[in-house]
N, C-alpha and C positions, 0 to 999 in steps of 0.2 A: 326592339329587334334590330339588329344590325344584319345588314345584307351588302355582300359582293357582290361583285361585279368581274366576269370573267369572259376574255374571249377567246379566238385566235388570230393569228397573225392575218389571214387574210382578209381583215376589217381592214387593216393597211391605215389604223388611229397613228396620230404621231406622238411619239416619246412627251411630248409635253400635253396631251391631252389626257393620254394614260399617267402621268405624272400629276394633272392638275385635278383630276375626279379618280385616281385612284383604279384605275381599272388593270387588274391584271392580264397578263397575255402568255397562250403557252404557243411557239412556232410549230407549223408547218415546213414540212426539210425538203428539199430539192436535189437530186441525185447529178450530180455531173461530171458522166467520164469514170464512176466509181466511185467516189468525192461527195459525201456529205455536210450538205449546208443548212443549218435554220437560216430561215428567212428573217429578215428584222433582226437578227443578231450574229450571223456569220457572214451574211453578203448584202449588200445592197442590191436595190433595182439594177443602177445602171452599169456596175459590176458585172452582177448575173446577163444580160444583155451580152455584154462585152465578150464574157466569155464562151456564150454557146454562138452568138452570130458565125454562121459560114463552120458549124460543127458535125462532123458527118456522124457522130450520134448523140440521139435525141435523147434531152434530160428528160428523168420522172419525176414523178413527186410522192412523197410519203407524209401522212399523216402523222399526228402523233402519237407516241407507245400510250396505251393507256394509262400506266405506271407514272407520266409525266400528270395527268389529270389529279389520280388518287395521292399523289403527292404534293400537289398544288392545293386541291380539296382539304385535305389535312392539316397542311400548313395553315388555312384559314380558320379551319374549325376553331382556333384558339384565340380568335377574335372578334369571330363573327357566329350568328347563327343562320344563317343561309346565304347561298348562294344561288345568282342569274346567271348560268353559263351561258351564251348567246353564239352560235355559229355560223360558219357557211354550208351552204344547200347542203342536203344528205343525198340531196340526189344526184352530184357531185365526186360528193368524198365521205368517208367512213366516220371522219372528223365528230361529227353532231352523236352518231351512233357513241362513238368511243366514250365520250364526254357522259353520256347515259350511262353505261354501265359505269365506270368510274364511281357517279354519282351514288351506284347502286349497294358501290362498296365499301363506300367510307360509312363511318359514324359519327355520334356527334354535330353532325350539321345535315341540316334541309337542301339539295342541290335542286336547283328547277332549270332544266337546259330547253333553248328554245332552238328553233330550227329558223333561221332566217329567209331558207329557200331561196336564196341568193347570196353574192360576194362582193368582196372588194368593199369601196367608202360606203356605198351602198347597204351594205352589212351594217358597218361601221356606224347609221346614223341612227340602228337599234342600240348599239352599244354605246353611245352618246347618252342618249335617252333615260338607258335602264340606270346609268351612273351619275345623271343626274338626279332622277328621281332618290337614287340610293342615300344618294347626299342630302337628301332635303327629308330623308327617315320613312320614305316610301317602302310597306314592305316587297318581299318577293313577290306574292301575288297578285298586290297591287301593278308592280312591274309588268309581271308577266300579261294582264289583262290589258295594258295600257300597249304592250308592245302587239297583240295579236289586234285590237284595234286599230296599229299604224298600219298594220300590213296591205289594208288598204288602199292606201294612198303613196303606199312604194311604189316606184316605177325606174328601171332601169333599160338602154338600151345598149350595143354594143357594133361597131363598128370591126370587122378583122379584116388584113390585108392579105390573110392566105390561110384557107380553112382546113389545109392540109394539118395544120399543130392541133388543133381541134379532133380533128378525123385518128390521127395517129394515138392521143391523149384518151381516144375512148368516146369523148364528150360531143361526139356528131357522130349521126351513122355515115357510113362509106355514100350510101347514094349523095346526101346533101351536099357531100365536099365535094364530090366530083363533077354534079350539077354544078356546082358554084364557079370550079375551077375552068368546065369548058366556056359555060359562058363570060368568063370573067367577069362576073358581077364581085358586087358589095356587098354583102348582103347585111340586112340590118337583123340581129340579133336578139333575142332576149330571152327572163325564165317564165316558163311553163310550165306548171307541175313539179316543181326544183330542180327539171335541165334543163338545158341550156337548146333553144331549136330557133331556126328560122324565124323573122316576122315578117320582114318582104326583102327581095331581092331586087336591088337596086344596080344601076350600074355603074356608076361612078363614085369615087369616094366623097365626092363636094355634093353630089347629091344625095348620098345616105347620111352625110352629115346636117343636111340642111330637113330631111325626113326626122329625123331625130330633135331637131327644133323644133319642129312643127308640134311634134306630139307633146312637147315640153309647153310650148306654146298652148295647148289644149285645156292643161291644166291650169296653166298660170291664170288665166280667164276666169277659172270657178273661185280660185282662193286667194284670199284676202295678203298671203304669205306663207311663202315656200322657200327648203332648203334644196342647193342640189350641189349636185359635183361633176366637175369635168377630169375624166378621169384617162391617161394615156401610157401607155406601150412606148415608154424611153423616147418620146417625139414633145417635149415640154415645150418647145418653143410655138409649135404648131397649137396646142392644148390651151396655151395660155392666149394668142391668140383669138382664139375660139369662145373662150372662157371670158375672155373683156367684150367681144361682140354680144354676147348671150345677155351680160351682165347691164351693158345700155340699153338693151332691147327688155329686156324685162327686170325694171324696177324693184318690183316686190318679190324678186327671189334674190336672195343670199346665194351667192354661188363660193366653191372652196376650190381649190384643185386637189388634186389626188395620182395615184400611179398604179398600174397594174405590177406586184414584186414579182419575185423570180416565180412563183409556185401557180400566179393567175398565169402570169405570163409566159410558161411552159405551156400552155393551153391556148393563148390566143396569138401569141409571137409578137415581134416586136412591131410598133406602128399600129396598134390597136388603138383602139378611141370609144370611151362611154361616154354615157350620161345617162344621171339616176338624180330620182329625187323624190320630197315626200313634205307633204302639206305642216306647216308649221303647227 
C-alpha cells in the first residue's frame, strides 16, 4: 500500500520538508482589500504583515474550493492508494470539513482526513509524523492511530497583543476581547474543544511569556524528549530570542522556529507569539 500524505497550508511546513518527505499542500487564501492571495504561494508572512498594518479594512480568510481537494485527490489516486489528509481545527475553519467531502467524492483511492483541532507548526508536527511514517510503508491506519495517540501530548499555547483581530475574525466571543481589552492584559491562549478560548489572563507580555515556559517546563520534567516550536507574528528577532533561552534551559527538547502566515495571522495580528509541542 502506498499512502500520501496531504495537508494545508496552515501547518506552515517548509518547502524543503514537504519536498524532502513528499507531503503535498492545498493553500488557504486571504482576502485583502478585494485581492486574493494563497498563502504559501502568493504572499508571504511578512508581505501579508506589511500590507494590512495600519489598514482600515480588515482582511478574511477563505478556505479552500473543495474542487482544489477532489483534484488533488485525483491527481494521487494514480499513485497511491490512499491518502492521510491532516488539517487545522474544524472548529476554526471549514477546511477539515471540506477535505471530507472531497474525500467522499473521489474514486479510486481510500482518503482518511484527520482533524488536528489545532494550527500552525503545531498542526504541522502531525503532518511531520504521518509523512514519515508514510515513507517508511506505514499504512493509513496505522497513521491515523499513531496520530490520534499523539494527540495527547500536543500542547500549544498563544500569546496575542490585541484580541480585537480574534474578536472581529469570529474566533473569541465579543465579552473575552473586551474583558481583555479593558484590562489590558495578555492573555495566555489556547485550543479547547478545536477553538481557540482563554487559559489565564496575564498582565504583561514578559509574564504570559514566561507562564507559557512554565507549562513547557511541566512537561519537559515527565519526558525523556520532546519536540516544540516557537512560533511569531512577524517579531523573529524577539522569537528567536526566546527560542535560544528555551533552548539552554531545557536540553531534551528540540526546538524549531516557525511563523504565524497571513491566514493565522488575520486572526491573531501581528506581534503574536506561541509555543506548542509534543513528546517525542
Amino acid at each position: 500500500m502506498r499512502t500520501a500524505v496531504v495537508t494545508d497550508s496552515t501547518a506552515y511546513t517548509t518547502p524543503e520538508e514537504r519536498s524532502r518527505l513528499n507531503i503535498r499542500m492545498i493553500p488557504l487564501s486571504v482576502n485583502i482589500a478585494g485581492e486574493l492571495f494563497a498563502e504559501e504561494v502568493d504572499i508571504t508572512a511578512s508581505e501579508f504583515y506589511d500590507k494590512v498594518r495600519g489598514a482600515k479594512e480588515f482582511p478574511k480568510t477563505t478556505q479552500p474550493p473543495i474542487g482544489e481537494f477532489v483534484a488533488l485527490y485525483e491527481e494521487l489516486s494514480k499513485d497511491y492508494d490512499e491518502v492521510v489528509s491532516i488539517h487545522l481545527s474544524s472548529g476554526i475553519s471549514g477546511t477539515y470539513q471540506g477535505a471530507v467531502q472531497a474525500g467522499e467524492m473521489v474514486e479510486g483511492i481510500d482518503v482518511y482526513t484527520f482533524d488536528s483541532e489545532i494550527s500552525c507548526a503545531v498542526q504541522g508536527f502531525y503532518v511531520l509524523r504521518a509523512a514519515e511514517m508514510a515513507a517508511e510503508g506505514a499504512t493509513a491506519k496505522e497513521i491515523m492511530d499513531a496520530l490520534a495517540d499523539m494527540q495527547q501530548y500536543v500542547r500549544a499555547y498563544f500569546i496575542v497583543d490585541d484580541l480585537a483581530h480574534l474578536q472581529r475574525g469570529g474566533r473569541l466571543s465579543s465579552a473575552a476581547a473586551l474583558i481583555g481589552g479593558l484590562l489590558q492584559v495578555k492573555p495566555v491562549l489556547h485550543f479547547v474543544d478545536k477553538v481557540i478560548v482563554p487559559f489565564e489572563k496575564i498582565r504583561t507580555r514578559k509574564k504570559a511569556l514566561k507562564r507559557a515556559e512554565e507549562l513547557l517546563a511541566a512537561d519537559a520534567s515527565k519526558f525523556e524528549a520532546m519536540d516544540a516550536v516557537v512560533i511569531h507574528g512577524n517579531c523573529e528577532t524577539e522569537a528567536e530570542a526566546w527560542m535560544a533561552q528555551l533552548a539552554a534551559n531545557y536540553p531534551n527538547v528540540n526546538f524549531k522556529l516557525s511563523y504565524f502566515g497571513p491566514v493565522i495571522g488575520t486572526h491573531l495580528g501581528e506581534g503574536a507569539m506561541g509555543l506548542g509541542w509534543t513528546k517525542q
